[in-house]
C-alpha positions, 0 to 999 in steps of 0.5 A: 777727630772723634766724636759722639753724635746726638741725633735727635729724637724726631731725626731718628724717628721721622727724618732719618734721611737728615742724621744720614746726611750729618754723619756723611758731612761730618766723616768727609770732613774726617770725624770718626763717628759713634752713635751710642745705641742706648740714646734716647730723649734727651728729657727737654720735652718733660721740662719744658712742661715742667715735669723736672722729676719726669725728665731725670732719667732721660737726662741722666741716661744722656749723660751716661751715654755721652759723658766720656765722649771727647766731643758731643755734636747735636743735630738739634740747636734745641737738644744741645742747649738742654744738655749744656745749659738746662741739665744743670737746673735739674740737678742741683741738688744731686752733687754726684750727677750734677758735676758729671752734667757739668762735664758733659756740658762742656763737650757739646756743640750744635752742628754747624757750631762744630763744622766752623768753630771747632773744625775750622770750616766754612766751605765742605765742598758742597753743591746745590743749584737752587733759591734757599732762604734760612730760619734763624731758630729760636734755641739756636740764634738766641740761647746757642747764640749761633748767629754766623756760622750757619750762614758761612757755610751756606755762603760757601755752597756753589750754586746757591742762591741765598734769599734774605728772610724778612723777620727771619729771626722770628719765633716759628710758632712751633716751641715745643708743648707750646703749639699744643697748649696755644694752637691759636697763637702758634698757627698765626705765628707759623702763618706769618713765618710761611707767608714771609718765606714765600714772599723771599722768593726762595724754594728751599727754607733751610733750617738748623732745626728740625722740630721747626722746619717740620712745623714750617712745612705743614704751613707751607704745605696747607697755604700751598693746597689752599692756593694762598701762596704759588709754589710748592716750597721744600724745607731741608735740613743745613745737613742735607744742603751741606751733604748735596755734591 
């Protein structure tokens, strides 16, 4: 099967580690993989803080880059329900752009959207020996409404040991420009996410997301240091559990 993969712009430039490890489950899993070189932003950043002009270009340079592809999958929750959702608001009143928008919008899944729902795959295989919990991110649980098929495939990794997340489906605090615009509120909800982290018992705090799992981990890095929880606690990517033989 051929696919187009969106990387992310915070996998490409600090994570590249966790889009290596998406391509390696996805061509075991017998994807024909293309990485469109001209991919940038996808332009959810400018919207999100309302600069809808700012973010036309980086919106339609992703549906150049994409459009003709026969699936689209998104190492981000976040991305992809911009691109399925959010492009259509921006470009109402440009019929031309708009209707290829549309076109893309039905192409585009999120990454264990794809492995479940469209590959038909619960267990690839994989092996990791170690207590994980998970974060339900907000753009994936709520707006993709992905609610199961991360948790099938966790289920079906040997040698995990899954630990429940007390309020797991809670915002992290991170939002994108609302952690710069609140940083108050954002820190207490990030704390409050960490601190249940560490009271599941777990090692791992896996997440499909990577602009909350980063986020998670300053937390749990500075309560580590300050001595307000008792262990060093890694987050990972799905991808990378998913990839771990």
């Amino acid at each position: 099967m051929k696919i187009h993969l969106f990387q992310q712009c915070l996998i490409d430039m600090f994570y590249p580690h966790v889009g290596m490890a998406g391509v390696k489950v996805l061509e075991n899993l017998g994807c024909e993989l293309t990485v469109p070189k001209k991919q940038v932003c996808c332009g959810q950043m400018f919207v999100n803080s309302g600069y809808n002009d700012a973010a036309k270009g980086a919106i339609k340079n992703t549906i150049e880059q994409f459009e003709n592809a026969d699936y689209v999958v998104s190492m981000s929750g976040s991305c992809a329900f911009a691109i399925r959702d959010e492009y259509h608001h921006i470009l109402k009143d440009e019929p031309e752009w708009l209707a290829r928008a549309e076109k893309l919008s039905s192409k585009i899944y999120e990454f264990t959207q794809f492995i479940v729902d469209v590959l038909g795959v619960t267990d690839v295989g994989a092996r990791f020996n170690d207590k994980v919990t998970y974060h339900k991110s907000c753009h994936v649980t709520r707006l993709m409404e992905i609610k199961e098929q991360p948790m099938k495939l966790l289920e079906n990794i040997q040698g995990l040991e899954y630990l429940p997340l007390h309020r797991a489906e809670r915002c992290c605090g991170f939002g994108g420009t609302f952690t710069v615009k609140n940083p108050e509120i954002s820190a207490a909800m990030t704390k409050e996410k960490a601190l249940n982290i560490a009271d599941s018992g777990a090692n791992i705090v896996a997440g499909s997301d990577m602009a909350c799992l980063m986020n998670i981990e300053g937390m749990l890095d500075r309560l580590y240091k300050e001595g307000e929880i008792d262990r060093h606690i890694r987050v990972m990517h799905i991808a990378e559990l998913l990839n771990s033989r």
